[in-house]
C-alpha positions in Angstrom: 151.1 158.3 -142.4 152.7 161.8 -142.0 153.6 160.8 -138.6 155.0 157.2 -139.6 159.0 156.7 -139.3 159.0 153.1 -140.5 157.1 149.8 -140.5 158.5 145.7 -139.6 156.3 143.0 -140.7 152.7 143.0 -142.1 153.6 142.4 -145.9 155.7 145.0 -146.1 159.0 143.3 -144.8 159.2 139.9 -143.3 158.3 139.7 -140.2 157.7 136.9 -137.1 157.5 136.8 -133.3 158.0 133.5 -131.3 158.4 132.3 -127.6 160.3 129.3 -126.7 161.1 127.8 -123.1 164.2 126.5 -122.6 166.1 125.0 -119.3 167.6 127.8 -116.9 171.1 126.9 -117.6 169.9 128.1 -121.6 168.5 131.7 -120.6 169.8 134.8 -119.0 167.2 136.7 -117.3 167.1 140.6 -118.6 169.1 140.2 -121.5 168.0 142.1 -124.7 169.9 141.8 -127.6 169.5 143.6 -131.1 171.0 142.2 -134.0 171.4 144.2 -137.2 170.6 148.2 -137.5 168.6 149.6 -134.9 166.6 152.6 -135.4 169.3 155.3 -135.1 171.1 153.4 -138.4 168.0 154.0 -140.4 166.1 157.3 -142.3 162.6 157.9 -142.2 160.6 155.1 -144.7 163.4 152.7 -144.7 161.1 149.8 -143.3 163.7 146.4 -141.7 162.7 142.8 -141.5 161.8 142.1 -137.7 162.6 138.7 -135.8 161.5 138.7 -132.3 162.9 135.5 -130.0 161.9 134.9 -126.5 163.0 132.5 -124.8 162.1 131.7 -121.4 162.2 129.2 -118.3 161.1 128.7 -114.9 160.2 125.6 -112.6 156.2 126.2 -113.5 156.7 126.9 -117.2 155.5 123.9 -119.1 155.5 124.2 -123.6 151.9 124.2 -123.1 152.0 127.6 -121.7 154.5 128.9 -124.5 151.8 130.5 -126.8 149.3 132.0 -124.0 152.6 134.2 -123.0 153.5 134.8 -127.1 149.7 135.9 -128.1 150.5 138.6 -124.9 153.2 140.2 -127.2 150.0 142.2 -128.7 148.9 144.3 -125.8 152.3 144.4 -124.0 154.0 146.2 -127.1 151.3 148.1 -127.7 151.8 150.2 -123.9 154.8 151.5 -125.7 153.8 155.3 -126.5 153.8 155.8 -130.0 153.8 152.2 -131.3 151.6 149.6 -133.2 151.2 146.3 -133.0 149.6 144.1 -134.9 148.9 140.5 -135.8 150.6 137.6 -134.4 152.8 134.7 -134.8 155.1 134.9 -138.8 151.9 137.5 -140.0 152.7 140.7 -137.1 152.9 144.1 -138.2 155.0 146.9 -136.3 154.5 150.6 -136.8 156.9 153.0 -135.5 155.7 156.5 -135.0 158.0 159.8 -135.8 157.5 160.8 -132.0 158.6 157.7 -130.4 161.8 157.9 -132.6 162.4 161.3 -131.0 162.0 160.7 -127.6 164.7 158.1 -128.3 163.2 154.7 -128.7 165.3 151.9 -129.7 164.4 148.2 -131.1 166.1 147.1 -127.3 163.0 148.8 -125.4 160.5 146.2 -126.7 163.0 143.5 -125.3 162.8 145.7 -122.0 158.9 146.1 -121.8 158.7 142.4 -122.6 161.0 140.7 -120.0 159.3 143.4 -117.5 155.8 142.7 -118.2 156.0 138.4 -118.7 157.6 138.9 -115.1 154.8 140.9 -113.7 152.3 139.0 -115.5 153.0 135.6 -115.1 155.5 135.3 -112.5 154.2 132.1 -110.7 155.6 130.2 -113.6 158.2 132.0 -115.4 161.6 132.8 -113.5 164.0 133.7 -116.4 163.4 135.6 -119.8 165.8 136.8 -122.5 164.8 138.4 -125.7 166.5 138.3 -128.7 165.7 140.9 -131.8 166.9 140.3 -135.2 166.5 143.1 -138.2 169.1 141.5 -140.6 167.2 139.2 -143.3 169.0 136.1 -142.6 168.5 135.7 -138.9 164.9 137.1 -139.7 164.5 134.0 -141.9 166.5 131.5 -139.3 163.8 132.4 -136.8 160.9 132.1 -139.3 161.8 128.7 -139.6 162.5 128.0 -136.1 158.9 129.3 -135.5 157.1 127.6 -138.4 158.1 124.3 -136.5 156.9 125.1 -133.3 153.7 126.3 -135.0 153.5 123.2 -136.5 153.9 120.9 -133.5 151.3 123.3 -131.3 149.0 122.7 -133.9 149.0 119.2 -134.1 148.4 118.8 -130.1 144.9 118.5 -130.1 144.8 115.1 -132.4 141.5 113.3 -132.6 139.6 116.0 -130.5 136.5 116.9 -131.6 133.9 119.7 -131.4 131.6 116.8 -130.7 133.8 115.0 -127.8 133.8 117.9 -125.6 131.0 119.9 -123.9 133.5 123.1 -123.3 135.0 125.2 -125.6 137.1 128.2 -124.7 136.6 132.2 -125.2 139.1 134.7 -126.3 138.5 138.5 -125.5 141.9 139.5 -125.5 141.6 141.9 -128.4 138.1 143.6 -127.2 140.6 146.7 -126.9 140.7 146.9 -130.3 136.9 145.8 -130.7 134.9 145.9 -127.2 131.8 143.7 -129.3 133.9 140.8 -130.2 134.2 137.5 -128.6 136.4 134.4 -130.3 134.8 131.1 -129.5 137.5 128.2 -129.4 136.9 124.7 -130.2 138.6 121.4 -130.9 138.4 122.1 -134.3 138.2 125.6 -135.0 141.4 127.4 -134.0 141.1 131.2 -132.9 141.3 133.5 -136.0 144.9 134.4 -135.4 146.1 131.2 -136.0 147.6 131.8 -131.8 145.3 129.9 -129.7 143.9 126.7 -130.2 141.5 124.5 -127.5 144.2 123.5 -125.6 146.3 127.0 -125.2 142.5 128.4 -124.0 142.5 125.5 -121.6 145.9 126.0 -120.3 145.3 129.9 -120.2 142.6 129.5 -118.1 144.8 127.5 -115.6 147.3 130.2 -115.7 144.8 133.1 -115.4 141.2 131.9 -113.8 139.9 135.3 -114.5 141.8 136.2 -117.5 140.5 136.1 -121.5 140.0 132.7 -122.2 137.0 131.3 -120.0 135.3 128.1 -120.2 131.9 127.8 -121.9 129.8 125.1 -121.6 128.3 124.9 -124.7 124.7 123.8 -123.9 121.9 122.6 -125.9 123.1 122.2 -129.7 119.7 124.4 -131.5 121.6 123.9 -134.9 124.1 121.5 -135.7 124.9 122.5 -139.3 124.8 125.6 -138.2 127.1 124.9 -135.4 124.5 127.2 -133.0 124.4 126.3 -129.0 122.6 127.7 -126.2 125.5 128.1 -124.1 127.4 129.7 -126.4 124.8 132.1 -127.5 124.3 133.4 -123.3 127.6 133.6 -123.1 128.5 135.7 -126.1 125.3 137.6 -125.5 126.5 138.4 -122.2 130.3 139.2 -122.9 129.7 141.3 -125.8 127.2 142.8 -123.7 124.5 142.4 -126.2 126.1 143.6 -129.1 126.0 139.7 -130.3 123.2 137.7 -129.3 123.4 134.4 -131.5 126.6 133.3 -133.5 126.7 130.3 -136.0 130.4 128.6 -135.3 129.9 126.9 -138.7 128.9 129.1 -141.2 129.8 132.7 -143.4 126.3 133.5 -144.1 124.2 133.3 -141.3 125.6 134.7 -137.9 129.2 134.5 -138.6 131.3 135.0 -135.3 132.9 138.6 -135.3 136.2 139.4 -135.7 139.1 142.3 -134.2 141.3 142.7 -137.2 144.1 140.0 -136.0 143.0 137.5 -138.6 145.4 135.4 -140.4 142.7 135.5 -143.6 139.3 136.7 -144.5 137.1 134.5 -146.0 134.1 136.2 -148.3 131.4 135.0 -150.4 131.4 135.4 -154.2 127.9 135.6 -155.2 128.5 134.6 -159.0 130.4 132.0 -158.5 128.3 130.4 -155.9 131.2 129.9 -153.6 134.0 131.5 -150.8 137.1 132.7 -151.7 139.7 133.5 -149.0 142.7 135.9 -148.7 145.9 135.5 -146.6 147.0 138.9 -145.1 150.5 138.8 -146.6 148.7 138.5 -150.0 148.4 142.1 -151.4 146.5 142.0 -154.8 143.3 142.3 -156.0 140.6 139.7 -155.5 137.8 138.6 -157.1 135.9 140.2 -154.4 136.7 143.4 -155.9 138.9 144.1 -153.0 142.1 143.8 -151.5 142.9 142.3 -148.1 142.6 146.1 -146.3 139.8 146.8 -147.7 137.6 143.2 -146.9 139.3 143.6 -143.3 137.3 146.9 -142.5 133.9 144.3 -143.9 135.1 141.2 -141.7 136.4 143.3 -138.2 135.6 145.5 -135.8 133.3 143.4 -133.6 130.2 143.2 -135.9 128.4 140.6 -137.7 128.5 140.8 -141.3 127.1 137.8 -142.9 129.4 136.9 -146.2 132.6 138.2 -144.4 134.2 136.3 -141.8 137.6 136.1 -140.3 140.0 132.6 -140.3 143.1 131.0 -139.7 144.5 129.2 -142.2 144.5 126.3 -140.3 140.7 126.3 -140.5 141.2 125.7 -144.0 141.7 122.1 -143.8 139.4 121.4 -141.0 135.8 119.2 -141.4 134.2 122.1 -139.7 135.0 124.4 -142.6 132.0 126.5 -143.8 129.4 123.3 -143.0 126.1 125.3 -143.0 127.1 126.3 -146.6 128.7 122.9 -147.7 132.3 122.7 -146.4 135.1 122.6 -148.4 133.6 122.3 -151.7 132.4 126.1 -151.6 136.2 127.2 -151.6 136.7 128.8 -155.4 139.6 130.8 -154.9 142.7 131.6 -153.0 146.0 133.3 -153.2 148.7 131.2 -154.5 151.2 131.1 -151.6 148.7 130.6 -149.2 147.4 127.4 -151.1 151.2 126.2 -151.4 151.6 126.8 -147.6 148.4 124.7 -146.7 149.0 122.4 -149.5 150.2 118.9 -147.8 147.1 119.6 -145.2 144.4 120.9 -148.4 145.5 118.2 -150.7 145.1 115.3 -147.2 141.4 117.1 -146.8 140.3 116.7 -150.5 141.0 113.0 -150.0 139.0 112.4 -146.7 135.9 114.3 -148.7 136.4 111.4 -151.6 137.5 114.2 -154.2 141.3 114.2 -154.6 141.3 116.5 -157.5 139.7 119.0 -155.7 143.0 120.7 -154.9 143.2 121.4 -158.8 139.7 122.9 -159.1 140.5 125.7 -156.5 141.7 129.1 -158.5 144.4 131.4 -157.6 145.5 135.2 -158.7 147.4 133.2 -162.1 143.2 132.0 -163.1 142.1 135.4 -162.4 141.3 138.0 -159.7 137.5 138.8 -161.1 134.2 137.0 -160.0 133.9 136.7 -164.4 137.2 135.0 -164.6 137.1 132.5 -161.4 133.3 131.6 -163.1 135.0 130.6 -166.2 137.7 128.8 -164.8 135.0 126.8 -162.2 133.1 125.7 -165.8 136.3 124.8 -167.1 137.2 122.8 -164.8 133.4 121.1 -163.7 133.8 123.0 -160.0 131.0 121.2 -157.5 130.0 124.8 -156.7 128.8 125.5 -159.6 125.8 123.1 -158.8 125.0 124.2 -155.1 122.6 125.7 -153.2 122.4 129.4 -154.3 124.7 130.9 -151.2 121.8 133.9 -151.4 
C-alpha cells in the first residue's frame, strides 16, 4: 500500500471497460483521448472513476470477435511497469503504483499500449482502433450503460444451446499467469467466471487464435451427470494444469469444484447451518454470513486450487438450470447481497418460475435479513425456505 498512488474501479470508484466495432468511416486509428483529470491533476490517494472505450474496425472484425479482444485488456495493461489490472468488463480494478507516476505515466499510455498491442495481436482482422478514456463521473456512467447493453445482447447469443446439445465445450487459460493450476471450462450454459467469455466467444477465439487460450474439448464419456463429470474434460484439465487438477465436477460446490484465478464476478460458498450457498458480488463490500468479506473468501475460492465449499461464478450463472445441480440447483441459494439480487432480478425472478416456485425470489436473504449464518437460519424458518429440508450439504 505504501507504494500505491491511487486506485480506478474494483468497488472503490466506478469503474468499466468495453470494446465496440464500428464502420471505418466511425474510427480513427491511434487516437487516445483522455477526458477528465489525468494523473498529473491528482494527489496521492485521490482514487477517479475510470471509463475505458475501444472502438475498433476492420474488414475481418465481426461483433462476435468484440469480447475475445476486450477480455485481452487484462494481460495487455498489465505489461505496463508498475500497474495492476484486474477483473473485467463494469467489475475491473486499476492500481497505480507511486513509481509509474514518477517515471511519468499518464491515463493516455494505456490507450497507447492498447491500440499497439490489438494491432500486433490480431492484425488479420482489425485495421483501425481508437481508445477513448473517461475519469469524469458522468461519462464514466454514459459508458456503463453503453456497456451494460452490449453485455446484455452477448449474453443472450447462445439461445436454446445446451450443455447437452453439444459434444465440445471450450477452455480458458488466459489468466494461468496469475494461477498456472487453473483451467476455466466453458459451456453452453455455464459462462466463464468473469462474466467475459461465453461458449460462443471461446468458439470464435479459437477461430481467431488456433493455438491461443480457448481450445476445444471434446467432452467424452459423461461418468456423472449430476455431477456434471466427463472423461474428456477430466484428460484435458489433468493435462493442462499439468496435474495439479485431475477430475473437476462442472455442476457442483462441494465435490471437485472447478478452480478459479481471482477474476470472478462472485464467489459462491456453502453455509453449513443453513444447509445452503450464499453468494457475494465483488462490488459488495460487507460482511457475510460466511463470516467473511469478499477479499477474504477470494484468497478460499482462487489461486488455482480446489476447495470444495468455495467456488468462483458469474452472475449470469445465477439464473442458469445448471446452477449448483449436484447439490440441488437453485433452491440451495440462501443469501445474496442486495444489488446483486436487484441486478439479476428480471432473470432470478424468470428462473424461480421455470422451477414451479415463483416466490422463491422472496425467500432468498440479503445484508437487510442479516449478514450471520444465525440470522439467515431464522429468516429461512420464517419464511419456510426449501433448504431447510435438504440433503445435509456435509
Amino acid at each position: 500500500k505504501d507504494d500505491l498512488f491511487m486506485e480506478c474501479g474494483g468497488g472503490r470508484t466506478s469503474g468499466v471497460e468495453v470494446l465496440v466495432s464500428k464502420d471505418m468511416s466511425e474510427v480513427e486509428d491511434g487516437k487516445v483521448t483522455v477526458e477528465g483529470p489525468d494523473i498529473k491533476d491528482i494527489q496521492v490517494g485521490q482514487n477517479l472513476p475510470l471509463g475505458i472505450l475501444v472502438e475498433v474496425a476492420g474488414r475481418g472484425m465481426q461483433s462476435d470477435f468484440e469480447p475475445i479482444l476486450e477480455r485481452q485488456f487484462h494481460h495487455l495493461i498489465n505489461y505496463i511497469q508498475g500497474i495492476m489490472h484486474m477483473g473485467q468488463r463494469n467489475i475491473m480494478w486499476l492500481r497505480i503504483g507511486k513509481a509509474a507516476v514518477e517515471k511519468g505515466f499518464s491515463l493516455a499510455h494505456i490507450g497507447k499500449v492498447l491500440h499497439g498491442k490489438l494491432h500486433q495481436e490480431f492484425g488479420a482482422i482489425v485495421d483501425k482502433i481508437q481508445v477513448k478514456i473517461y475519469t469524469e463521473l458522468d461519462k464514466v456512467e454514459e459508458v456503463q450503460e453503453l456497456a451494460r447493453k452490449v453485455y446484455a445482447e452477448r449474453d443472450e447469443r447462445l439461445g436454446s444451446m445446451t450443455d447437452e446439445t453439444e459434444e465440445v465445450f471450450y477452455s480458458c487459460t488466459l489468466c494461468q499467469s496469475f494461477a498456472p493450476s487453473h483451467v476455466c471450462v466453458i459451456t453452453p450454459e455455464r459462462i466463464g467466471m468473469c462474466g467475459a467469455y461465453n461458449w460462443l466467444d471461446g468458439k470464435a477465439s479459437f477461430q481467431i487464435n488456433p493455438t491461443g487460450p480457448n481450445q476445444p474439448i471434446q467432452k467424452g464419456d459423461c461418468l456423472d451427470e449430476k455431477l456434471g463429470r466427463f472423461k474428456g474434460i477430466n484428460d484435458f484439465v489433468d493435462q493442462t494444469s499439468r496435474g495439479a487438477v485431475t477430475d473437476l465436477a462442472l455442476y457442483s460446490l462441494m465435490n471437485s469444484p472447478m478452480t478459479a484465478c481471482g477474476c470472478f464476478e462472485a464467489i459462491a460458498a456453502m453455509l453449513p447451518q443453513c444447509n445452503g450457498i450464499m453468494v457475494v458480488n465483488r462490488d459488495y463490500s460487507g460482511m457475510t454470513p460466511s463470516g467473511m468479506k469478499f477479499t477474504s473468501l477470494a484468497g478460499m475460492a482462487g489461486g488455482g486450487a480446489q476447495t470444495p465449499g468455495f467456488i468462483g461464478v458469474s452472475k449470469h450463472f445465477m439464473t442458469s438450470p445448471k446452477l449448483f445441480v449436484a447439490e440441488g440447483g437453485l433452491q440451495r441459494m440462501v443469501w445474496l447481497p442486495k444489488m446483486m439480487k436487484e441486478e439479476i432480478k428480471d432473470k432470478l425472478m424468470e428462473r424461480c418460475k421455470e422451477i414451479g416456485m415463483p416466490e422463491f425470489y422472496d425467500m432468498i436473504a440479503t445484508e437487510e435479513n442479516g449478514t450471520t449464518e444465525e440470522e439467515i437460519l431464522a429468516f429461512m424458518k420464517k419464511v419456510g425456505h426449501p433448504a431447510l429440508e435438504m440433503e445435509a450439504l456435509v
